[in-house]
Backbone as a ProteinNet text record, in pm:
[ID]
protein_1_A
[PRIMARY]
XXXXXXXXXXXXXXXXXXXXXXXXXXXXXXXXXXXXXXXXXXXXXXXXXXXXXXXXXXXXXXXXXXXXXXXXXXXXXXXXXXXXXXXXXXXXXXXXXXXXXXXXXXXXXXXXXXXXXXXXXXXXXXXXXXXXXXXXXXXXXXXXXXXXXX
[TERTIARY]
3743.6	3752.5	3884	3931.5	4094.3	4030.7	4090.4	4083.4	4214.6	4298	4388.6	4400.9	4447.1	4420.7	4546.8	4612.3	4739	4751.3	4836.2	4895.5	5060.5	5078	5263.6	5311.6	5231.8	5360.6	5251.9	5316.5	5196.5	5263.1	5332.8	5385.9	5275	5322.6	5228.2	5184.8	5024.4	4919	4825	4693.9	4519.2	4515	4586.7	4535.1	4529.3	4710	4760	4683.1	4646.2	4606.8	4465.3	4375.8	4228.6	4230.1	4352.7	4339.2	4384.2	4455.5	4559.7	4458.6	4365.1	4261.6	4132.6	4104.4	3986.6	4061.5	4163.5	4179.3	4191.1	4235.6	4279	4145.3	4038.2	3945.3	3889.3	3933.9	3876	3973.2	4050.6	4133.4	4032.7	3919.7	3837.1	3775.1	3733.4	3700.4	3720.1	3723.1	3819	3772.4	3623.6	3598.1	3723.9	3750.4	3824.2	3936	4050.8	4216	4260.2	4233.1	4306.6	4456.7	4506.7	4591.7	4650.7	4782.3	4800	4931.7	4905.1	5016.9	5099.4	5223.8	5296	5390.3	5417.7	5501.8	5696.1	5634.9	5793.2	5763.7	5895.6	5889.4	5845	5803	5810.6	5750.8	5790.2	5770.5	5616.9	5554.6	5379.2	5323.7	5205.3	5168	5089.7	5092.5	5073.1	5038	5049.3	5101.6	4969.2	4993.9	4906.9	4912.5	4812	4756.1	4703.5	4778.9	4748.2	4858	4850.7	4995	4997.6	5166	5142.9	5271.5	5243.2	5378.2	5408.3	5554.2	5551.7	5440.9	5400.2	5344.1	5400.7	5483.4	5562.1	5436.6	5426	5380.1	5214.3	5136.2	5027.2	4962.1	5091.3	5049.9	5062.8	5061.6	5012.1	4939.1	4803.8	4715.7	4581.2	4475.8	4325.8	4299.9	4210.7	4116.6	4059.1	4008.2	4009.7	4138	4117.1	4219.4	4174.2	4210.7	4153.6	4267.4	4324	4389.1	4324.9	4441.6	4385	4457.4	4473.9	4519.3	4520.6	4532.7	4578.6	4675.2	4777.9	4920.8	4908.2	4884.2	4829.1	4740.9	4584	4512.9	4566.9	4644.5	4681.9	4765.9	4845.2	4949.1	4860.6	4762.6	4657	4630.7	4573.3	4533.1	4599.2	4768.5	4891.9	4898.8	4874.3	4932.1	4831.4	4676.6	4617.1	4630.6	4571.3	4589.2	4370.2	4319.4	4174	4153.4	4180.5	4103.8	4031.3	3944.8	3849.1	3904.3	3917.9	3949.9	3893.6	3844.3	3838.9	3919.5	3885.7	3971.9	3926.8	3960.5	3894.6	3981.5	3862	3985.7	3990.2	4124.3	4137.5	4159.7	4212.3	4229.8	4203.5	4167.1	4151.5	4250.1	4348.4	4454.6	4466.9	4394.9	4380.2	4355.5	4325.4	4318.5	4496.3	4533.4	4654.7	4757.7	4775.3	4863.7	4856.2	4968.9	4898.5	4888.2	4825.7	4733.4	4722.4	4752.4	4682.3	4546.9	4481.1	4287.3	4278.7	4349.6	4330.9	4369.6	4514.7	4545.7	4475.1	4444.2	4336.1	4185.6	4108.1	3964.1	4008.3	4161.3	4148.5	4154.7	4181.3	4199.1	4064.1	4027.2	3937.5	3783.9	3757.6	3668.2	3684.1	3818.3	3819.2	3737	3673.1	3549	3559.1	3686.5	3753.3	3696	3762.6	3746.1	3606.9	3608.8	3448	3509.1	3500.1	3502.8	3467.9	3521.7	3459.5	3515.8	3389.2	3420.3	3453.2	3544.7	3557.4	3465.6	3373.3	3274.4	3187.4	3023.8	2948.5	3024.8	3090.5	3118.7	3241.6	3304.5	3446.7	3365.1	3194.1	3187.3	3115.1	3071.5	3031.2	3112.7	3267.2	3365.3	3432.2	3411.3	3451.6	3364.6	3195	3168.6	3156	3177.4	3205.5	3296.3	3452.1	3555.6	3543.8	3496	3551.3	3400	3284.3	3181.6	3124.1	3104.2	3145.5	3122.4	3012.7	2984.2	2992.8	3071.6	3113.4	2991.1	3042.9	2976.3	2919.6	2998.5	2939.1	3058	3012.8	3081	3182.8	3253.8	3342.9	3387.8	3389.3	3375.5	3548.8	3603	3761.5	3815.9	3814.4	3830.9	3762.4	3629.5	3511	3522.5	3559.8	3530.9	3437	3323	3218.4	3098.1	3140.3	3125.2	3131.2	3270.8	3371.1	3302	3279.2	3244	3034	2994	2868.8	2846.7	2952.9	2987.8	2966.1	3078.3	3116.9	3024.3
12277.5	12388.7	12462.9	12488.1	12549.9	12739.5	12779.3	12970.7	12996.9	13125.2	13149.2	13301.5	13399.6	13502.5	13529.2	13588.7	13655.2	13784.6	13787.6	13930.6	13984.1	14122.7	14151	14093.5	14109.2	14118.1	14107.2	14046.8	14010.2	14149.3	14270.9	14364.3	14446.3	14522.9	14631.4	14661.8	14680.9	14773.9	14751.9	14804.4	14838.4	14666.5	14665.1	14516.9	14431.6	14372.4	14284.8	14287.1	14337.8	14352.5	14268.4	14338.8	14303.3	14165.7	14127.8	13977.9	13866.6	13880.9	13830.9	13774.1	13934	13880	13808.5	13825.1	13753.9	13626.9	13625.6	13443.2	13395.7	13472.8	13384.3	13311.8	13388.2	13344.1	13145.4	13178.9	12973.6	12944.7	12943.4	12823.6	12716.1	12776.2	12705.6	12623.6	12632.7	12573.4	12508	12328	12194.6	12134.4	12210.7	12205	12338.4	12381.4	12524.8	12527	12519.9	12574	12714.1	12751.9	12929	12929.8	13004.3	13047.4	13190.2	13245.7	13317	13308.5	13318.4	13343.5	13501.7	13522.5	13675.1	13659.3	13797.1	13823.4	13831.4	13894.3	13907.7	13885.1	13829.1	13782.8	13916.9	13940.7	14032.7	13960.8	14023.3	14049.4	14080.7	13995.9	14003.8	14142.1	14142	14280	14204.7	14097.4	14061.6	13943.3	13807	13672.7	13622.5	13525.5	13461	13286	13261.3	13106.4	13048.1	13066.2	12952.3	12980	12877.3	12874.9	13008.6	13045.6	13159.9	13054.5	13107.1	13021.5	13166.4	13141.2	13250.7	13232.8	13319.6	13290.5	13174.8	13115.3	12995.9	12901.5	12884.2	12720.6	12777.4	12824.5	12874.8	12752.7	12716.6	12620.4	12532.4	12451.3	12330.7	12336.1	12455.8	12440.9	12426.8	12379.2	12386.1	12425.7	12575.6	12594.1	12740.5	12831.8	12977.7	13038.2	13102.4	13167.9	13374.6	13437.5	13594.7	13689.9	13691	13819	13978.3	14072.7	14168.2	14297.3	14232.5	14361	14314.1	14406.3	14311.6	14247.1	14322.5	14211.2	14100	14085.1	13953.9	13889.8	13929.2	13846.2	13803.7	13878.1	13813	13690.9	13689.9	13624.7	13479.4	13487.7	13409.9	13274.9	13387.1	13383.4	13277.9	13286.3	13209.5	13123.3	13071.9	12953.1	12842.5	12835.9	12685.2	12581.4	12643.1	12525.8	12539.9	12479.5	12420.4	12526.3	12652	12700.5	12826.4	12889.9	12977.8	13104.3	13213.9	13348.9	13424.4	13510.2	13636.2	13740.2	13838.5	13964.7	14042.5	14065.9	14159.5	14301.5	14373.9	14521.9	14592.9	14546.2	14633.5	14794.6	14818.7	14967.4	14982.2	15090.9	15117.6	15138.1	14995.1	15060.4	15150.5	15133.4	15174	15367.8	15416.9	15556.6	15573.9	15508.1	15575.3	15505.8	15407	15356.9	15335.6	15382.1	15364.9	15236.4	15193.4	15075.7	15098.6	14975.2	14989.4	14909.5	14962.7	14942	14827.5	14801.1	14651.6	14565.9	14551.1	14500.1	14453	14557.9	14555.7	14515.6	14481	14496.8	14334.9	14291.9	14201	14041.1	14153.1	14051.8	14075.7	14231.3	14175.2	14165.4	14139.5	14063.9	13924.1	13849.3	13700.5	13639	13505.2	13474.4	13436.9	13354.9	13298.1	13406	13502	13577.3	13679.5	13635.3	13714.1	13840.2	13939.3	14032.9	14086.3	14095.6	14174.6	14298.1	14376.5	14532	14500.6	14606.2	14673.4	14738.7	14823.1	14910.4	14970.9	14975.2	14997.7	15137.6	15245	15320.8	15289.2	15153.3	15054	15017.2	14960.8	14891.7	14965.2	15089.3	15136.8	15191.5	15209.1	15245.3	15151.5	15009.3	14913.9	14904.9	14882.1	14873.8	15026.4	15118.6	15243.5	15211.8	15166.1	15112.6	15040.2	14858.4	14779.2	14707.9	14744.3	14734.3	14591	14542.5	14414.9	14431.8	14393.8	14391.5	14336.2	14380.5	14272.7	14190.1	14069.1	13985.3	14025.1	14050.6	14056.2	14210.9	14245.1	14350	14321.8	14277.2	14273.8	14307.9	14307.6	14449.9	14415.4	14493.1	14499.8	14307.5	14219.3	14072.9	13989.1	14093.8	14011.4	13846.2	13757.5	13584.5	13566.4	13585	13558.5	13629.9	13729.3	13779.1	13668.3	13621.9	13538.2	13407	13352.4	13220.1	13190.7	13316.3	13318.7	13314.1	13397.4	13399.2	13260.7	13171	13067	12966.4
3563.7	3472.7	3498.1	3409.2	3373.7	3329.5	3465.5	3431.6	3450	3313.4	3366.9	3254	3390.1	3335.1	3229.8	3124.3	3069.7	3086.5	3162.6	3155.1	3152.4	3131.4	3089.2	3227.9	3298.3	3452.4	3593.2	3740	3804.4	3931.4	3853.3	3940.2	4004.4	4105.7	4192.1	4095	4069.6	3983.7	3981.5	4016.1	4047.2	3942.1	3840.8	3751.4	3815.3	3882.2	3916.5	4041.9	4148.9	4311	4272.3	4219.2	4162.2	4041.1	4006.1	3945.9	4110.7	4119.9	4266.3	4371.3	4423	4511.1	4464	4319.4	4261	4267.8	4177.8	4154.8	4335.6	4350.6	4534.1	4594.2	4558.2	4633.1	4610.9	4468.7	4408.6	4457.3	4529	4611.9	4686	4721.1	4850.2	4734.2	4582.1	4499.5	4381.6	4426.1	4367	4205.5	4161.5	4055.1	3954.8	4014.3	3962.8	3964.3	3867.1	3893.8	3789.2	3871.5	3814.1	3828.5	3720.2	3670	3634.1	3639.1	3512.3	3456.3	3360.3	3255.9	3274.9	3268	3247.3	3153.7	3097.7	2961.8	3038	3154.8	3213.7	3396	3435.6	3549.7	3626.2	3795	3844.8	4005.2	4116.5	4268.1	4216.6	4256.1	4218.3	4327.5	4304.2	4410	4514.6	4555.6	4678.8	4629.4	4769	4753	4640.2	4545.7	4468.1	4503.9	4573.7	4576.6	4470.6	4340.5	4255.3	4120	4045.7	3966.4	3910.4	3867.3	3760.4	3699.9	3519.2	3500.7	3371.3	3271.6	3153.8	3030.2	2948.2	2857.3	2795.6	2722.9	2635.2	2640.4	2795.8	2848.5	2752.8	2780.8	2708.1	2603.6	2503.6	2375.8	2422.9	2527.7	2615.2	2667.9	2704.4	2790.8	2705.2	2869.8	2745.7	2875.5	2840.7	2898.4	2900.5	2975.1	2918.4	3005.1	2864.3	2879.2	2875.7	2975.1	2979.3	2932.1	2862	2783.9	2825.9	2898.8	2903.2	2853.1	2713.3	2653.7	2494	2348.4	2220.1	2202.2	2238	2214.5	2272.9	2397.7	2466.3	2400.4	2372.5	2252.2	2177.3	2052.7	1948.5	1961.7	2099.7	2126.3	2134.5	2250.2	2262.3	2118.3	2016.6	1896.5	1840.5	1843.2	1787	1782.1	1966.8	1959.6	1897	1882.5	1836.6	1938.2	2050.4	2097.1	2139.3	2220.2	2213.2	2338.5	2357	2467.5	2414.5	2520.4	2510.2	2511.6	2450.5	2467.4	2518.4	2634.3	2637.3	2687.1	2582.2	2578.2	2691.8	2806.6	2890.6	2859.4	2850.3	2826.3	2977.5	3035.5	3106	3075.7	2945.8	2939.5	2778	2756.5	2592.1	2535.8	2500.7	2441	2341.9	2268.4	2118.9	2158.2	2290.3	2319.4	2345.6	2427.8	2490.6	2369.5	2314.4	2231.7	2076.7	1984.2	1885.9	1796	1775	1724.6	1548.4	1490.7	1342.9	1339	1280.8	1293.1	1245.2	1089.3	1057.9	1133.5	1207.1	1311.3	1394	1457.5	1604.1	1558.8	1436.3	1419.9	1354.9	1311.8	1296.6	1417.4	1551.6	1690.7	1735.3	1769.3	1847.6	1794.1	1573.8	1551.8	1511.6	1554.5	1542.2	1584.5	1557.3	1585.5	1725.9	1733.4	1890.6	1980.4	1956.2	2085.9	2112.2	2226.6	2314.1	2387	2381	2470.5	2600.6	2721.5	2849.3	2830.7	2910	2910.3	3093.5	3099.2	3261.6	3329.3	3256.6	3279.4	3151.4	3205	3084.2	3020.2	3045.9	2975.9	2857.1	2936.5	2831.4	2735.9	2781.5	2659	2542.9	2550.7	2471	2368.1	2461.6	2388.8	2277.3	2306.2	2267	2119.7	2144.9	2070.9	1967.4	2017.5	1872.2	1794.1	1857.6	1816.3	1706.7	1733.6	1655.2	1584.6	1626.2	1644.2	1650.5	1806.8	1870.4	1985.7	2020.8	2161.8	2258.4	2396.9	2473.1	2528.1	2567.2	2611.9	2745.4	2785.1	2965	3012	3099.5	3218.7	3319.5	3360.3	3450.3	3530	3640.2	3751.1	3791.5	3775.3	3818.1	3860.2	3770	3750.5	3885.5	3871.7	3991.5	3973.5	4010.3	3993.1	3961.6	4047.2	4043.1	3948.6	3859.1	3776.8	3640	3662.5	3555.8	3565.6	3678.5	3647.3	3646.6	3659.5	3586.5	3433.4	3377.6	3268.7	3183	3253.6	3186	3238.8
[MASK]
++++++++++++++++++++++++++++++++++++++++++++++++++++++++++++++++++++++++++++++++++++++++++++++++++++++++++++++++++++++++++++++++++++++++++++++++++++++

């Protein structure tokens, strides 16, 4: 099974630390190759044991793929290639950034994509929003959270 998270950058931040040490842990596990994808290079926030490569490579891969933000989804969305989407919201963009609704209600009600909330209070927010309920909870990119999931 092919996991690989997308995100802007694998720099110092509560995201990057809490993706870094989740994926690190499936190293010990050979059914599993984790991944992530980034939008721009960066000095990661501490060492990562398993590939990261740029978004580009993306439309050559199969497998899930975790987007944690819209621009990243949609990007997701683009390429056509045979993998699984979920949108994990790490943050409500749509509070701090401004967002057009058709836009955004048109990513995150594509049929492709499944939604994780960060926390039951994300997902209630999520679903007032776009009205779409996440799939599952996510506890700060728990693995083992993730691969119950799947």
């Amino acid at each position: 099974m092919n996991i690989s998270a997308v995100v802007k950058d694998l720099a110092v931040s509560q995201n990057s630390f809490y993706l870094i040490k989740e994926f690190n842990k499936l190293l010990d596990n050979p059914d599993v190759s984790a991944g992530a994808f980034y939008q721009r290079a960066s000095i990661p926030a501490s060492t990562a044991c398993f590939g990261t490569r740029i978004c580009a490579h993306i439309s050559s891969y199969n497998g899930v793929l975790i987007p944690n933000n819209l621009e990243l989804t949609e990007m997701c969305l683009k390429f056509k290639n045979n993998s699984d989407i979920y949108f994990y919201v790490w943050d409500l963009d749509w509070l701090s950034n401004p967002v057009y609704f058709s836009s955004a209600m048109n990513i995150i009600r594509d049929k492709k994509v499944k939604i994780l909330a960060r926390s039951e209070s994300h997902a209630k927010c999520i679903e007032n929003f776009c009205n779409k309920s996440p799939v599952a909870i996510i506890d700060n990119w728990n693995i083992e959270q993730i691969m119950n999931l799947l």
